[in-house]
C-alpha positions as a printed Julia matrix, in Angstrom:
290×3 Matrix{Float64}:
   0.0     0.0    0.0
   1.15    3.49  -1.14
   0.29    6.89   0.21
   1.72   10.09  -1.2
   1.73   13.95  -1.04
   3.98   16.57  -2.03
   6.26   16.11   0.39
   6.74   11.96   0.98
   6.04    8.88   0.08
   4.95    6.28   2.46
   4.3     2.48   1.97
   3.03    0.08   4.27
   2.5    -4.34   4.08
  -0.01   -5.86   5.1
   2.07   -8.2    7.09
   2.03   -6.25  11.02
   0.36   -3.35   9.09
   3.91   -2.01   9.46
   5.59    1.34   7.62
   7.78   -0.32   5.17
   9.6     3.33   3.59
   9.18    7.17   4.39
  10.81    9.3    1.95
  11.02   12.15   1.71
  10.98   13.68  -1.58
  12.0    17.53  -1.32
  15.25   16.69   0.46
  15.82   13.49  -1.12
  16.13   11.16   1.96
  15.13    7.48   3.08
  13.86    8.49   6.76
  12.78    4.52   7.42
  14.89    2.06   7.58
  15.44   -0.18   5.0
  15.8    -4.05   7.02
  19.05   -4.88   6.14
  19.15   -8.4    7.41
  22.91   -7.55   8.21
  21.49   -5.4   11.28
  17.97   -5.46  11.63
  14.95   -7.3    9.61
  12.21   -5.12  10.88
  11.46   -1.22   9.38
   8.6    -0.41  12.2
   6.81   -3.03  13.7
   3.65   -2.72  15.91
   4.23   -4.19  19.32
   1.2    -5.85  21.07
  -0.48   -7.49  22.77
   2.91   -7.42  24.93
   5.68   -4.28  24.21
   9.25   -6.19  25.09
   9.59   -9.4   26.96
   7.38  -10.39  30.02
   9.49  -11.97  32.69
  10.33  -15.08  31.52
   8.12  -15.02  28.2
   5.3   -16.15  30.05
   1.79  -14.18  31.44
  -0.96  -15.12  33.95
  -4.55  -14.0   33.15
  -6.95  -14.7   35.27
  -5.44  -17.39  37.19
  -3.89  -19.52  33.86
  -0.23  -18.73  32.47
   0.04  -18.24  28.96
   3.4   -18.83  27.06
   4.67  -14.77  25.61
   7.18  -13.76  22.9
   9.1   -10.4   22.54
   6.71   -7.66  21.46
   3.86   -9.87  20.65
   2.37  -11.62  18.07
   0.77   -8.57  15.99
   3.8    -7.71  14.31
   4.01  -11.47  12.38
   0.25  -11.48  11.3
  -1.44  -10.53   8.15
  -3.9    -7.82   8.77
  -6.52   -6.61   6.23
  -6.7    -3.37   4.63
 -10.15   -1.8    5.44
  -9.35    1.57   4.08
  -7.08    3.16   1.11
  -7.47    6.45  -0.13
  -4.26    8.67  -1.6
  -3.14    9.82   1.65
  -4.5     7.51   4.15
  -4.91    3.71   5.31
  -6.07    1.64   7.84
  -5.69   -2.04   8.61
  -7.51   -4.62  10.55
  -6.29   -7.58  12.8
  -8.77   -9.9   14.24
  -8.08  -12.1   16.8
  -8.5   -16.32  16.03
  -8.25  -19.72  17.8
  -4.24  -19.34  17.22
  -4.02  -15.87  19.05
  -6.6   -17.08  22.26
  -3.93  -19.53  22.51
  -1.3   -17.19  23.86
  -3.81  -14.58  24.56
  -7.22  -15.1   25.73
  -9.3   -12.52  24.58
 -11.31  -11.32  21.53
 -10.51   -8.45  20.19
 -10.26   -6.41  16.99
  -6.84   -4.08  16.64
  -7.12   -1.55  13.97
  -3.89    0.6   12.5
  -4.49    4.05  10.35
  -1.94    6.08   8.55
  -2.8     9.07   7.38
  -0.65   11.48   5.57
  -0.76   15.33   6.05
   2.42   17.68   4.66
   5.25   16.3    6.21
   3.89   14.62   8.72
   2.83   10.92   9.23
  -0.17   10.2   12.07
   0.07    6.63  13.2
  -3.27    5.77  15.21
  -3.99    2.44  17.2
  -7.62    1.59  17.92
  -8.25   -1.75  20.28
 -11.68   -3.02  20.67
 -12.95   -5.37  23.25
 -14.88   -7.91  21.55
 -14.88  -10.15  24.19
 -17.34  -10.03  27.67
 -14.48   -9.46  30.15
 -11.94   -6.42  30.73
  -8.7    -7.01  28.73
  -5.38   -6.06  29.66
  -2.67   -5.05  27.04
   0.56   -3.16  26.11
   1.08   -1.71  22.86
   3.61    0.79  20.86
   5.46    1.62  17.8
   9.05    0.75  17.08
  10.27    3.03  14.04
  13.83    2.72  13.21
  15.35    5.85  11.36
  18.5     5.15   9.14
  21.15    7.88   8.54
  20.85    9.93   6.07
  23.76    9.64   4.04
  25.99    6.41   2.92
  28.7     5.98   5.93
  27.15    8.09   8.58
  27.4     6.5   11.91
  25.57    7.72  15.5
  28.57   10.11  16.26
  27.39   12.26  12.89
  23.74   13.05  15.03
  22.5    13.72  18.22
  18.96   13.49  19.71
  16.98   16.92  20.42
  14.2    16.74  23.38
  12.23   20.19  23.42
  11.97   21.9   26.76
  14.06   19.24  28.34
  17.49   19.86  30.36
  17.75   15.84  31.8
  15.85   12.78  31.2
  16.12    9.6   33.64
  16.03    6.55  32.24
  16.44    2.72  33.22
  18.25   -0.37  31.19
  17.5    -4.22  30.84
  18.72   -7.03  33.4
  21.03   -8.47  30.01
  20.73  -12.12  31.9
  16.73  -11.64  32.82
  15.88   -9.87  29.84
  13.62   -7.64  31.54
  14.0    -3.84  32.88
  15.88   -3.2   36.51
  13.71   -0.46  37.84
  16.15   -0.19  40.83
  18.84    1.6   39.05
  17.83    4.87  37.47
  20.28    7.19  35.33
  20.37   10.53  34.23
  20.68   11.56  30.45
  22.26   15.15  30.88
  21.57   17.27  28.02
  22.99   19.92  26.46
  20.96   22.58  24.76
  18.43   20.04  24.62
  20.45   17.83  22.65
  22.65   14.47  23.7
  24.9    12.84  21.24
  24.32    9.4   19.75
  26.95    6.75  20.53
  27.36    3.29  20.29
  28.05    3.32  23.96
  24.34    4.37  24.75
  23.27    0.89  23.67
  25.84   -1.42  25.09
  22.58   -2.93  27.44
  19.88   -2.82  24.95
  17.47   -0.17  24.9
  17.31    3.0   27.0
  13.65    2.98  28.87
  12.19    6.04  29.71
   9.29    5.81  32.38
   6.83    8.29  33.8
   5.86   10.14  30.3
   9.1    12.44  30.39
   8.99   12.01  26.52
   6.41   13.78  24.52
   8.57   14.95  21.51
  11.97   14.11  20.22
  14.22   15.02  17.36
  16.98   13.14  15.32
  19.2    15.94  13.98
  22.95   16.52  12.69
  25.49   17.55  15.07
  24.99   20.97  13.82
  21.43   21.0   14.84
  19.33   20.72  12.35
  16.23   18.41  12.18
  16.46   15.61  10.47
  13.17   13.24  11.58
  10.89   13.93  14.25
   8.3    12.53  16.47
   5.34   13.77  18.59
   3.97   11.27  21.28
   2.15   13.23  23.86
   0.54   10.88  26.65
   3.14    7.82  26.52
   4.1     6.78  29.49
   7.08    5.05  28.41
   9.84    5.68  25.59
  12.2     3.54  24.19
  15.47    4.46  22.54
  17.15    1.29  20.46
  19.73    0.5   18.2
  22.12   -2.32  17.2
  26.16   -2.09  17.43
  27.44   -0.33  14.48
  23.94    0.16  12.66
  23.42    3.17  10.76
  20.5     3.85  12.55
  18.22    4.76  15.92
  14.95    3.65  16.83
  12.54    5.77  18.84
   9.96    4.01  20.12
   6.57    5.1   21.7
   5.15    2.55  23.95
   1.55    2.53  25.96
   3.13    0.65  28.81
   6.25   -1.49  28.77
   8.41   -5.29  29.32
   8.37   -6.17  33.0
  10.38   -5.75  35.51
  12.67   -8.49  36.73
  10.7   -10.6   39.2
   7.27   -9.61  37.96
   5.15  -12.35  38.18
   1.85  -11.45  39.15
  -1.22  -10.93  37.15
  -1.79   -9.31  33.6
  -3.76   -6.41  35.8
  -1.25   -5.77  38.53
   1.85   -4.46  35.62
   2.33   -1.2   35.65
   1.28    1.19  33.46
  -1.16   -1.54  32.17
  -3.92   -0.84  29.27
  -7.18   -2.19  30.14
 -10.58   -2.07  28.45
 -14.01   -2.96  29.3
 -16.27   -5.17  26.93
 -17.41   -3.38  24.19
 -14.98   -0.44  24.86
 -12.3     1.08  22.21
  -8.75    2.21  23.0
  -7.25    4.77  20.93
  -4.23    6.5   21.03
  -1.93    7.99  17.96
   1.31    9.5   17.66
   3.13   11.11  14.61
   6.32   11.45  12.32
   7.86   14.41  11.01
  10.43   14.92   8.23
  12.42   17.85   9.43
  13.41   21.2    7.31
């Protein structure tokens, strides 16, 4: 599926209803990256019904542990295109026998891309088709390549508006789950801090408690390269693999657990629920720069 303006052209498979390519055409650029097996397979997959790993890739709903993999199950799953005009799309994912396997509950997840100027708006909608609450995580995982051939993370830095330090927390490597118990400070400059391959010697950087609404990619001189608005996350993550020639920045309505969390789907933090019959909705959006 193909949507274009002016200003970019967008494509999106069917397969995760994931963003396959952004560019953008008045500066000439390949924002998205591309999947190079070498690094990465994945351009922007949707994570749900579980964002990360849960603590030992298992989860207990009401009572009965369910077997989990990292970031879900949505992101491997053909969903149907409902929708396709010129500058927007949306896709539907129904749930089956093979998803109540791992996840109990009936439910319909819809993904819409609409295209306005510069600016991509990525919207979830989860419906409750079932007759009890349901309990989920969900978020985007865009990865944004360099722009030019042999850039590296020491040619950018990352830009947080109205921010002068950001705290963040890293993954247990051996659990493979977040270690709430140390916290550490990202000290900015100017708003900015450089990219490094240091930063992501432990996996991804996890920023709790909604201290991210908007964040830039941009050249060391400062100017904006790709963007993102995600007001009313409560958790960011910031990715990338050793040497890759890009950075993912990743929006996430709530988050993997904590090391040692084994209680019930409804006791995690930061935990989505919604009642029978009920919709959850919540949308964030991409910006090519200048």
């Amino acid at each position: 599926m193909k949507l274009e303006n002016e200003r970019l052209c967008v494509e999106i498979s069917a397969e995760g209803a994931e963003l396959t390519r952004i560019y953008d055409k008045k500066r000439g650029y390949e924002l998205l990256w591309e999947a190079d097996p070498a690094y990465w397979v994945r351009h922007s997959p949707i994570l749900f019904p579980n964002v990360g790993k849960t603590y030992r890739n298992t989860v207990r709903i009401s009572g009965t542990q369910y077997p989990t993999s990292q970031h879900g199950f949505a992101r491997d799953n053909e969903f149907r295109c409902v929708n396709a005009k010129e500058t927007q799309a949306s896709f539907l994912f129904i749930s089956n026998d093979e998803t109540k396997e791992v996840y109990p509950y009936d439910f319909e997840l819809a993904v819409t891309y609409i295209l306005e100027k510069k600016s991509i708006h990525v919207k979830w909608e989860v419906k409750n088709a079932g007759e009890e609450t349901m309990y989920f995580t969900i978020g985007g995982h865009p990865a944004f390549r360099f722009a030019a051939e042999g850039e590296g993370k020491g040619d950018y830095v990352l830009r947080f508006p109205g921010k002068d330090a950001l705290n963040y927390i890293l993954i247990d490597m051996e659990e493979a789950s977040a270690d709430p118990s140390k916290v550490y400070k990202l000290q900015l400059s100017g708003e900015c801090c450089p990219l490094s391959e240091e930063m992501f010697e432990n996996d991804a950087l996890i920023f709790d408690g909604g201290q991210i609404e908007e964040v830039w990619l941009c050249r060391k001189d400062g100017s904006p390269y790709v963007g993102m608005k995600c007001g009313g996350f409560p958790n960011f993550g910031i990715w990338s693999v050793k040497n890759a020639p890009f950075v993912c920045l990743e929006p996430w309505m709530g988050r993997c657990d904590d090391v040692g969390f084994v209680g019930d789907i409804s006791e995690k933090p930061n935990i989505n629920k919604v009642a029978p019959g009920e919709v959850f909705e919540q949308s964030y959006t991409i910006i090519a720069g200048e």
